[in-house]
PQR file with spaces between the fields and no chain letter, atoms N, CA, C, O and H, PARSE charges and radii, in Angstrom:
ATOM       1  N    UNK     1     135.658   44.200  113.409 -0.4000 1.5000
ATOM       2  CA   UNK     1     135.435   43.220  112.345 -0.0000 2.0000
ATOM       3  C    UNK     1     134.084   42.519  112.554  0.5500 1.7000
ATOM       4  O    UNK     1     133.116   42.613  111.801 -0.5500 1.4000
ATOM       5  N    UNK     2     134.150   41.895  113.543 -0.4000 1.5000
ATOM       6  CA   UNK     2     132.616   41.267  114.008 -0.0000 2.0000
ATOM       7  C    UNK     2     131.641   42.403  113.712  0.5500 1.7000
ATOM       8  O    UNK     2     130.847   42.148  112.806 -0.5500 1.4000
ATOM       9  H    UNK     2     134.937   41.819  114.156  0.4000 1.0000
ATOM      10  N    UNK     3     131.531   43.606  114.283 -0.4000 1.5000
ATOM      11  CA   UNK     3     130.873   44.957  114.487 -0.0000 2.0000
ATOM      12  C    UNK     3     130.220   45.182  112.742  0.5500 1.7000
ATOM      13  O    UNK     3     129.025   45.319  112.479 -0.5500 1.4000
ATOM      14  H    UNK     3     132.176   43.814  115.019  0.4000 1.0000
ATOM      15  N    UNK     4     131.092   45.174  111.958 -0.4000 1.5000
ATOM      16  CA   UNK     4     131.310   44.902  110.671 -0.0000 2.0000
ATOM      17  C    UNK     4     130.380   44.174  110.037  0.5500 1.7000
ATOM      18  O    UNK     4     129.348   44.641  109.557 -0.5500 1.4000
ATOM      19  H    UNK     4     132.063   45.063  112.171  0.4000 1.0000
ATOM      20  N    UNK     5     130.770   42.824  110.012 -0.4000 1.5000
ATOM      21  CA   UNK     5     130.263   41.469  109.658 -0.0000 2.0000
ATOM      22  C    UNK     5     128.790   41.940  110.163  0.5500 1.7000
ATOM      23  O    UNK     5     128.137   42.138  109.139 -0.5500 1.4000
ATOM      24  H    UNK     5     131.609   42.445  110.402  0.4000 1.0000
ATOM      25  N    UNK     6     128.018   42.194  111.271 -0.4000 1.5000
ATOM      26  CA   UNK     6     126.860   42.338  111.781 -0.0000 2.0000
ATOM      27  C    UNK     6     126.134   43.230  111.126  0.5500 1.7000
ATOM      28  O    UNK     6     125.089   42.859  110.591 -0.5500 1.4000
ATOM      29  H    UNK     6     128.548   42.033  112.103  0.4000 1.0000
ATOM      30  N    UNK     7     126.506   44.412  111.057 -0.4000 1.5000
ATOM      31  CA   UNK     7     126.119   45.508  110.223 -0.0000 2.0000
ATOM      32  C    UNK     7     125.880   45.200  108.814  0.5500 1.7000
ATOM      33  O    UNK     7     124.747   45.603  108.553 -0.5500 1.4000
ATOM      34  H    UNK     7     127.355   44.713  111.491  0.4000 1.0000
ATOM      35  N    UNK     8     126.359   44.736  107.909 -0.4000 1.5000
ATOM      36  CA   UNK     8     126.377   44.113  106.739 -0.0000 2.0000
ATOM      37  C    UNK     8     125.286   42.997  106.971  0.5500 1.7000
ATOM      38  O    UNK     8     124.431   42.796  106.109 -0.5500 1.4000
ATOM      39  H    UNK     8     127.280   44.408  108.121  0.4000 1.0000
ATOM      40  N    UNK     9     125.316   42.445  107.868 -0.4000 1.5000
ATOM      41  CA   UNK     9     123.909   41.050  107.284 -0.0000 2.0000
ATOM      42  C    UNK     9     122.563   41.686  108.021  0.5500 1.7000
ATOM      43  O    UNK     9     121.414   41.293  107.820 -0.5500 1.4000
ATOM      44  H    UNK     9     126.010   42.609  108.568  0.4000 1.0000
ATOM      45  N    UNK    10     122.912   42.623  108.810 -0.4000 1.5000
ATOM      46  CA   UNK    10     121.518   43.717  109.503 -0.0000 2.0000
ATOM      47  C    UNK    10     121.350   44.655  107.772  0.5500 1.7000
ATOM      48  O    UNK    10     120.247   45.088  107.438 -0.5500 1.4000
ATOM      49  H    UNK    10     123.846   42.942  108.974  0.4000 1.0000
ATOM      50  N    UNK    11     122.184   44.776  107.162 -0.4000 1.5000
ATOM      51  CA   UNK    11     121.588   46.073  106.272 -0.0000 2.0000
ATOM      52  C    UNK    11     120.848   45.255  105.446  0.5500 1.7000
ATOM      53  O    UNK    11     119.848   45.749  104.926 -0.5500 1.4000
ATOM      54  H    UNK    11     123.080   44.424  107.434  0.4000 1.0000
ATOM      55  N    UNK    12     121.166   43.956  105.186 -0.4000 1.5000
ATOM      56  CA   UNK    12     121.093   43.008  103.879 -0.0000 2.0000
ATOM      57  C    UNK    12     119.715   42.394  104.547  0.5500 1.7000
ATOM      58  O    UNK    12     118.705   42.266  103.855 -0.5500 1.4000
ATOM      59  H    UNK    12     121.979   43.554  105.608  0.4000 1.0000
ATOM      60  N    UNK    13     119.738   42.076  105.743 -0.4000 1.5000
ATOM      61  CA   UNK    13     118.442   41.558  106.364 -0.0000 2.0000
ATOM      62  C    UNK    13     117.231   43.023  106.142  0.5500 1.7000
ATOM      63  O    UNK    13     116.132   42.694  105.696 -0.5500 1.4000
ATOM      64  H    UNK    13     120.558   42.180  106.305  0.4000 1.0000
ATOM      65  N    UNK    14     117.382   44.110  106.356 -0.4000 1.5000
ATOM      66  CA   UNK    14     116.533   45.146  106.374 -0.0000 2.0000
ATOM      67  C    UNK    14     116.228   45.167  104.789  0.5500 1.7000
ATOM      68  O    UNK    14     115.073   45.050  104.380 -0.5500 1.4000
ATOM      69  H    UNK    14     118.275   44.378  106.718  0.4000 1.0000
ATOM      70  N    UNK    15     117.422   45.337  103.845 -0.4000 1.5000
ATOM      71  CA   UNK    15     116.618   45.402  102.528 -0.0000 2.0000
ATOM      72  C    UNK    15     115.901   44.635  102.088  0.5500 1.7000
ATOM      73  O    UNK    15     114.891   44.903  101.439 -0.5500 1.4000
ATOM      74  H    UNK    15     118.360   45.433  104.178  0.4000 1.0000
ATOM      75  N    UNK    16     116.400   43.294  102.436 -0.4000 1.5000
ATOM      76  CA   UNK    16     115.261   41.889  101.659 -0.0000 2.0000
ATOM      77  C    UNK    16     114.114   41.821  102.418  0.5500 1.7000
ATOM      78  O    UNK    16     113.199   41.236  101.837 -0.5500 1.4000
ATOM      79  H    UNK    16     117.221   43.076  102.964  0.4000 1.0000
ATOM      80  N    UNK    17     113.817   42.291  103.703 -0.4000 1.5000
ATOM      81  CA   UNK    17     112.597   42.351  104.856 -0.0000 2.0000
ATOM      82  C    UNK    17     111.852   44.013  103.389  0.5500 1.7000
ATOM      83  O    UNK    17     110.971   43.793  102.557 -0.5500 1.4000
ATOM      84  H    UNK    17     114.560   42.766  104.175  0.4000 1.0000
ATOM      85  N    UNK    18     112.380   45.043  103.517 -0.4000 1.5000
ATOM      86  CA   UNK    18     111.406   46.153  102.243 -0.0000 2.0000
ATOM      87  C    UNK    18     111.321   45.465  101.163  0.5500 1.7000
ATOM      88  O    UNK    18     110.308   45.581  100.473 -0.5500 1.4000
ATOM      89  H    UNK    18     113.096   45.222  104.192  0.4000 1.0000
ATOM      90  N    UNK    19     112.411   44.559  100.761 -0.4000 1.5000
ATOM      91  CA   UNK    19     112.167   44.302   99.220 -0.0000 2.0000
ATOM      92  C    UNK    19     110.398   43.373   99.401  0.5500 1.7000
ATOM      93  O    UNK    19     109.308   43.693   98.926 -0.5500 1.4000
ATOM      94  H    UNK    19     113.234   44.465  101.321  0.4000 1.0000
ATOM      95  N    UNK    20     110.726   42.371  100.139 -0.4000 1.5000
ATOM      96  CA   UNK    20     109.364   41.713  100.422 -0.0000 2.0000
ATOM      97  C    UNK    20     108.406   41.934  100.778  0.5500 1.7000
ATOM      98  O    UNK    20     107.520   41.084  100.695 -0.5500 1.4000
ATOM      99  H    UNK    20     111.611   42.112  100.525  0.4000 1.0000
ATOM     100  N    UNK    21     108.134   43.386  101.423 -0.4000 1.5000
ATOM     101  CA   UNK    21     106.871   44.253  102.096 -0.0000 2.0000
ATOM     102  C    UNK    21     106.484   44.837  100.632  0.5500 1.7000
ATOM     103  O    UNK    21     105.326   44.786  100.217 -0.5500 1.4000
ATOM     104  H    UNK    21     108.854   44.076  101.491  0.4000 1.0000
ATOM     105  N    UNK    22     107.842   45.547   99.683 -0.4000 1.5000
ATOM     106  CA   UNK    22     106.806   46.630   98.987 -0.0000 2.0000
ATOM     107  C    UNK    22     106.575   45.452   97.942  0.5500 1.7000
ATOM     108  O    UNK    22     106.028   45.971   96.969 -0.5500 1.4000
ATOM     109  H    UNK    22     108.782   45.588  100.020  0.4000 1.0000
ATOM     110  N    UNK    23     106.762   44.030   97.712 -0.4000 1.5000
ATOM     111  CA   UNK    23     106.257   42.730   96.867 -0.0000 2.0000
ATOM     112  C    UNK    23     104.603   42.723   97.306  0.5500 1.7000
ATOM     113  O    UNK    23     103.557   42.854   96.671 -0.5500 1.4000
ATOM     114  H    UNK    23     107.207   43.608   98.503  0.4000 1.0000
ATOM     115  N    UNK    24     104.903   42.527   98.561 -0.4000 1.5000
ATOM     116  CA   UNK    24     103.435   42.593   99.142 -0.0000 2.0000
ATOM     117  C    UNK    24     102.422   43.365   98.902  0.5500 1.7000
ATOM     118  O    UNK    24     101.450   42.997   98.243 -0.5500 1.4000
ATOM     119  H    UNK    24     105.753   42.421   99.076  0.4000 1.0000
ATOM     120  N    UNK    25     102.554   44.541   99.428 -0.4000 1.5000
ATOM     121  CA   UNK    25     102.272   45.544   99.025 -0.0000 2.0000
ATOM     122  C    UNK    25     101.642   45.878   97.397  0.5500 1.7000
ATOM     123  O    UNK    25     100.474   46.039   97.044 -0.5500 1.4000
ATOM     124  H    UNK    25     103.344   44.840   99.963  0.4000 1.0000
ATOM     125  N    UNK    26     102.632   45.901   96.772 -0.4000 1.5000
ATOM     126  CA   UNK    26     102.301   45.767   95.333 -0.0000 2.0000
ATOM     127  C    UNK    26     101.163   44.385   94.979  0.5500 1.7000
ATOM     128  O    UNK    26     100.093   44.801   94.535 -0.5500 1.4000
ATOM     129  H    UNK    26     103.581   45.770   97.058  0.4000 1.0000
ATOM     130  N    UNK    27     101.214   43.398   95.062 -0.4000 1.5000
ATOM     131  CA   UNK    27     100.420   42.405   94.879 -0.0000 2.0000
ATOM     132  C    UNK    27      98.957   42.666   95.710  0.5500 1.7000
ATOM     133  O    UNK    27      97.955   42.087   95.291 -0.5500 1.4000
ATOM     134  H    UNK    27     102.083   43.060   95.423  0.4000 1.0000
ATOM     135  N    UNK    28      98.859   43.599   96.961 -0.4000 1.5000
ATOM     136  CA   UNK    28      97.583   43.774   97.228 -0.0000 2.0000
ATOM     137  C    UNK    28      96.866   44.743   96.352  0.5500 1.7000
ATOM     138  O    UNK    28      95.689   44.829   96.000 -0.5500 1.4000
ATOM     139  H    UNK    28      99.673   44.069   97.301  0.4000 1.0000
ATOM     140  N    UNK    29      97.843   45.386   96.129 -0.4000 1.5000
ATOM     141  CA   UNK    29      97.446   46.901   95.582 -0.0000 2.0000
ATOM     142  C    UNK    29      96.724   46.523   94.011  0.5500 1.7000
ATOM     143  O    UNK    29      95.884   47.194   93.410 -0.5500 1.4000
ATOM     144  H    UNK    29      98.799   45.316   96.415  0.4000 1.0000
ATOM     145  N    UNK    30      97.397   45.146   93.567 -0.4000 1.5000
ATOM     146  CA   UNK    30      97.175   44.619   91.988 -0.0000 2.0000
ATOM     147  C    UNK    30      95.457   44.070   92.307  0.5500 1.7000
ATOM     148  O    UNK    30      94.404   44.225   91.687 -0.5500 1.4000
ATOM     149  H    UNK    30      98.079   44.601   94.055  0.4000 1.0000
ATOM     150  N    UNK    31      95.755   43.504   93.347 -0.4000 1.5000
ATOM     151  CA   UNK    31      94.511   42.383   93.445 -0.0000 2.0000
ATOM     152  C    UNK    31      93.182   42.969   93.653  0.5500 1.7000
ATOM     153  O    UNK    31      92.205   42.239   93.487 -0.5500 1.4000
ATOM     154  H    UNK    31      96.609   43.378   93.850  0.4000 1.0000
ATOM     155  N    UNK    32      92.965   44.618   94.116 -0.4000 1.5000
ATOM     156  CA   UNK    32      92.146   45.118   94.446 -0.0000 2.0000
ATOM     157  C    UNK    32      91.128   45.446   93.114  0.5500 1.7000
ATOM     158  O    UNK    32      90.068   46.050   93.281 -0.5500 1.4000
ATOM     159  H    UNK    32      93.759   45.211   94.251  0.4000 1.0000
């Protein structure tokens, strides 16, 4: 359950960490 719970806020932490890189990303790529 814990094992669980961890895995779930690690997957949710990894997507919002890409969602905010390819934000980045995209906004350099605009600004050039």
């Amino acid at each position: 359950m814990v094992y669980e719970h961890f895995n779930n806020h690690f997957h949710g932490y990894v997507v919002e960490t890409a969602f905010r890189f390819s934000k980045l990303l995209a906004s350099l790529h605009l600004s050039k």
